[in-house]
ChimeraX commands (.cxc) that place a marker at each C-alpha (Angstrom):
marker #1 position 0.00,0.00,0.00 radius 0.5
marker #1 position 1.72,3.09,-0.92 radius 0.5
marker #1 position 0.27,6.80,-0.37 radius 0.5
marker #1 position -1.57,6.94,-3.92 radius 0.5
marker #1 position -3.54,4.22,-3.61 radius 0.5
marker #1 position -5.31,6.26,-0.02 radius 0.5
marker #1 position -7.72,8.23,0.15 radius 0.5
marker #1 position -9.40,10.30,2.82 radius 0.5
marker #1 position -12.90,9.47,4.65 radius 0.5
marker #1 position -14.71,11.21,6.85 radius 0.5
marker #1 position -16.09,10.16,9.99 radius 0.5
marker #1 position -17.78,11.91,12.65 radius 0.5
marker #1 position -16.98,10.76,16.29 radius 0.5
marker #1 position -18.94,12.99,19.16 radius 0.5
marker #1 position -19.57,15.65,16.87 radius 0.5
marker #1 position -16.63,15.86,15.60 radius 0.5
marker #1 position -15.26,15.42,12.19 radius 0.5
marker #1 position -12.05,13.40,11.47 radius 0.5
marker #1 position -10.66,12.82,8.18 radius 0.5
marker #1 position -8.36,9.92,7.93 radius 0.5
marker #1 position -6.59,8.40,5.07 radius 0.5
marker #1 position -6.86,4.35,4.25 radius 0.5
marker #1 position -6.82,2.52,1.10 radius 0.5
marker #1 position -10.43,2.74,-0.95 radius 0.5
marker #1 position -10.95,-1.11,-0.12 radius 0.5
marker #1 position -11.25,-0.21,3.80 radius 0.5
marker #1 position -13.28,2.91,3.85 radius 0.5
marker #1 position -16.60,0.98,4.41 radius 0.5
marker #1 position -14.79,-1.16,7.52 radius 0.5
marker #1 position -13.61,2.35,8.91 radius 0.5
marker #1 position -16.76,4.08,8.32 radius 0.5
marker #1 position -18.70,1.07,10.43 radius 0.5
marker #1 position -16.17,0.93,12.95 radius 0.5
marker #1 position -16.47,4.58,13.49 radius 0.5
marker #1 position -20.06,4.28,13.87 radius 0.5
marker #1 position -19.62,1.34,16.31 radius 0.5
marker #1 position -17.21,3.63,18.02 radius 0.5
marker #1 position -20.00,6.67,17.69 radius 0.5
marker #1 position -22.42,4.35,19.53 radius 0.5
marker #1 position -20.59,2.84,22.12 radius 0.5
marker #1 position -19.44,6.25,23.24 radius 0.5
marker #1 position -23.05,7.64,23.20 radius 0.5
marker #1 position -24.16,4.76,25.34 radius 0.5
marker #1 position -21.50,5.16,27.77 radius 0.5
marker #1 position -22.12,9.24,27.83 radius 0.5
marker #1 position -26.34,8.49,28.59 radius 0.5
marker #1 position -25.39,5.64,31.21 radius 0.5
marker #1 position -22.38,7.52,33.03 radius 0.5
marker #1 position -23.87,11.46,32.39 radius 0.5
marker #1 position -20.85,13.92,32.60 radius 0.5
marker #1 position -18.08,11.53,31.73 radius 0.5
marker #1 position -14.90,13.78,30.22 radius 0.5
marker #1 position -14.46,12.62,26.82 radius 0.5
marker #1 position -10.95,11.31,27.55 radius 0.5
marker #1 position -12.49,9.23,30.00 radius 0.5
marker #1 position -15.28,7.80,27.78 radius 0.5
marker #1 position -12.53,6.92,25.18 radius 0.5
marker #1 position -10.09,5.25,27.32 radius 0.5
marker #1 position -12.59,2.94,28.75 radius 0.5
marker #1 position -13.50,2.37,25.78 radius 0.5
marker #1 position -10.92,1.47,23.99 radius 0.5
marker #1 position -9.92,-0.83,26.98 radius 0.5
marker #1 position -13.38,-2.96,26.61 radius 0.5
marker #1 position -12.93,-2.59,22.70 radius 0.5
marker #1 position -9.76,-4.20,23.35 radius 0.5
marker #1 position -10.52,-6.88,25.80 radius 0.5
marker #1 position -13.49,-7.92,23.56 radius 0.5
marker #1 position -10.51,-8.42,20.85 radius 0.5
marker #1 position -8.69,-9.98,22.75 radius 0.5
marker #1 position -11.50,-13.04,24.49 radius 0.5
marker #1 position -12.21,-13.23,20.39 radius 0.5
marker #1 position -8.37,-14.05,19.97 radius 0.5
marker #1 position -8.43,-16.50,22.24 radius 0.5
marker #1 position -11.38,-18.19,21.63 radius 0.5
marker #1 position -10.02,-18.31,18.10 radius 0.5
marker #1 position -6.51,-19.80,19.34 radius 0.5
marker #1 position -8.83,-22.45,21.65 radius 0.5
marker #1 position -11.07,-23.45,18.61 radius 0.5
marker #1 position -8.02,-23.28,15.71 radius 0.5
marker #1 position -6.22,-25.73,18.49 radius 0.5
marker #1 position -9.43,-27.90,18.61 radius 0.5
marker #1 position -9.59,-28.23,14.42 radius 0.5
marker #1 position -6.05,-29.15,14.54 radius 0.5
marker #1 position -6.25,-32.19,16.87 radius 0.5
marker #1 position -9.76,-33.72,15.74 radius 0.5
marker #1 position -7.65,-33.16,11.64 radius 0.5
marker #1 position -4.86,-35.28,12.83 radius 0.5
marker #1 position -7.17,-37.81,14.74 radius 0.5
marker #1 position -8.80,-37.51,11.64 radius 0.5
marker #1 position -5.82,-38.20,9.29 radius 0.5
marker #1 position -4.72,-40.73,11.56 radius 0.5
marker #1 position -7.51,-42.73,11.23 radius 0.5
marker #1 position -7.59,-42.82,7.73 radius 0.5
marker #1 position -3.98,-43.93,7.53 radius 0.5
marker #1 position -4.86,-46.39,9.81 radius 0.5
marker #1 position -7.83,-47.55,7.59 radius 0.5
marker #1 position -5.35,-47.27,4.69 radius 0.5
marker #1 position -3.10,-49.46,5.87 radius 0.5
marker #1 position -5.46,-51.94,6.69 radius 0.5
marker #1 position -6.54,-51.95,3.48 radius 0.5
marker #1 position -3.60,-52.37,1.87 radius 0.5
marker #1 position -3.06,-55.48,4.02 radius 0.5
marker #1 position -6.03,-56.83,2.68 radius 0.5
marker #1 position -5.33,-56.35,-0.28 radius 0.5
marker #1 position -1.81,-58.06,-0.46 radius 0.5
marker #1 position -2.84,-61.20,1.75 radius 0.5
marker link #1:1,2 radius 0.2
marker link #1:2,3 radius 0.2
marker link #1:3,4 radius 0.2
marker link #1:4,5 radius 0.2
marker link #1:5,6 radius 0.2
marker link #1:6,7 radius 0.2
marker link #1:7,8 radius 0.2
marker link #1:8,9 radius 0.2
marker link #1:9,10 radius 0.2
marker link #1:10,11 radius 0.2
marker link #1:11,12 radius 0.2
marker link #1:12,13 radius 0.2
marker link #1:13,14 radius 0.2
marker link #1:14,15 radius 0.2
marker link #1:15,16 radius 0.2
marker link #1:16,17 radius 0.2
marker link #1:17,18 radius 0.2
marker link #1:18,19 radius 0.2
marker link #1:19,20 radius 0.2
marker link #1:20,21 radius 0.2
marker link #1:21,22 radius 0.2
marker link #1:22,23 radius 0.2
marker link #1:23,24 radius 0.2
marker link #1:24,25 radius 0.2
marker link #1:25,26 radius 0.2
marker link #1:26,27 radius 0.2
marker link #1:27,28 radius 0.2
marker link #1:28,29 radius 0.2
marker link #1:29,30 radius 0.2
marker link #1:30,31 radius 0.2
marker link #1:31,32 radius 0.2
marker link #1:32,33 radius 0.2
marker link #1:33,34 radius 0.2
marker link #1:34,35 radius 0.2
marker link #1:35,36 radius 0.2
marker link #1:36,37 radius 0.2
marker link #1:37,38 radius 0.2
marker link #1:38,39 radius 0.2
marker link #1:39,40 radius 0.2
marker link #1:40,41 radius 0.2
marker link #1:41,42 radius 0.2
marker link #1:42,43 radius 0.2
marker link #1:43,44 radius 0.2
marker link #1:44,45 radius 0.2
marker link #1:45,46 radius 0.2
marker link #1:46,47 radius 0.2
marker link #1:47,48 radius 0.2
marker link #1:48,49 radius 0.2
marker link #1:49,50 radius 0.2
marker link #1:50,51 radius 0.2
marker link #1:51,52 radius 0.2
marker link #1:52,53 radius 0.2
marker link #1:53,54 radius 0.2
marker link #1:54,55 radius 0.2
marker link #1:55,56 radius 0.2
marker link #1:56,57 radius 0.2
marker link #1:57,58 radius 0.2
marker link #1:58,59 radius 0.2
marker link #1:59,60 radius 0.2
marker link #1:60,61 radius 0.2
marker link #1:61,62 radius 0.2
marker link #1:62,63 radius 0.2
marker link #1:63,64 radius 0.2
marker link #1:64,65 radius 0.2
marker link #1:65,66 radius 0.2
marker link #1:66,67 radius 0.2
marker link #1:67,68 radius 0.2
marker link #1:68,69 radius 0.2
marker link #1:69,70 radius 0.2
marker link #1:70,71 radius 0.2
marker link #1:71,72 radius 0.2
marker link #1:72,73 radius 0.2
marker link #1:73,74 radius 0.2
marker link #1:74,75 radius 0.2
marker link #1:75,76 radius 0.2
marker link #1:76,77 radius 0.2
marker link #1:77,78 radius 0.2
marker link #1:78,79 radius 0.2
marker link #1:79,80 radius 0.2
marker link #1:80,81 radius 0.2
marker link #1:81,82 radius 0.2
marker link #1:82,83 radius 0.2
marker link #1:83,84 radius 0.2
marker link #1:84,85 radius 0.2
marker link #1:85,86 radius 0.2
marker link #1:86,87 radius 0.2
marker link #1:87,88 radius 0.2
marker link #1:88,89 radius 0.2
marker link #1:89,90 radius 0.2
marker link #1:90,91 radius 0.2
marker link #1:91,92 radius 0.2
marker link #1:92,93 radius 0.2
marker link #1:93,94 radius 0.2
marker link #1:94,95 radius 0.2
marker link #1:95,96 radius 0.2
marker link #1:96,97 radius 0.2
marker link #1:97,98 radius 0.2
marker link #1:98,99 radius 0.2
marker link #1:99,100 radius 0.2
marker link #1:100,101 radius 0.2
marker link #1:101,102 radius 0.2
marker link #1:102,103 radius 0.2
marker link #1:103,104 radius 0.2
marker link #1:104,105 radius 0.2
marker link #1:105,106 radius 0.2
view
């Protein structure tokens, strides 16, 4: 990705507007994840009342990142799980293979 290939999109983020460059593939991600960002900080501003923004946006980028995080390790714990039942699964067919192929010769 080099500088030509970006392009600027603008979000708005607690009235705010921000313009930030990213390649013209990823401007509908960052436009959604602005608006998730949007959201979440409204919720947090209507349960918590006078919050200081800096507040509001460090807490949440701390859940935003703890959510990514449980998500990267459920990943890791399912990715692990696929792995072992593929070679129980590969074993077994070797297994079956070779039986086979005993068959077959006797």
């Amino acid at each position: 990705m080099n500088l030509i290939d970006n392009h600027i999109v603008s979000v708005r983020i607690l009235g705010k507007n921000y313009n930030i460059k990213c390649p013209p593939e990823q401007a509908d991600a960052l436009k959604a994840s602005a608006q998730l960002l949007e959201n979440k900080l409204c919720d947090m501003k209507q349960a918590n009342g006078s919050t200081s923004t800096d507040r509001m946006l460090v807490v949440t980028a701390l859940n935003s990142l703890h959510e990514l995080s449980a998500l990267k390790n459920e990943k890791s714990s399912y990715t692990s799980s696929v792995d072992d039942k593929l070679q129980n699964l590969q074993s077994r067919i070797q297994s079956f293979l070779s039986a086979d192929e005993e068959l077959v010769v006797a």
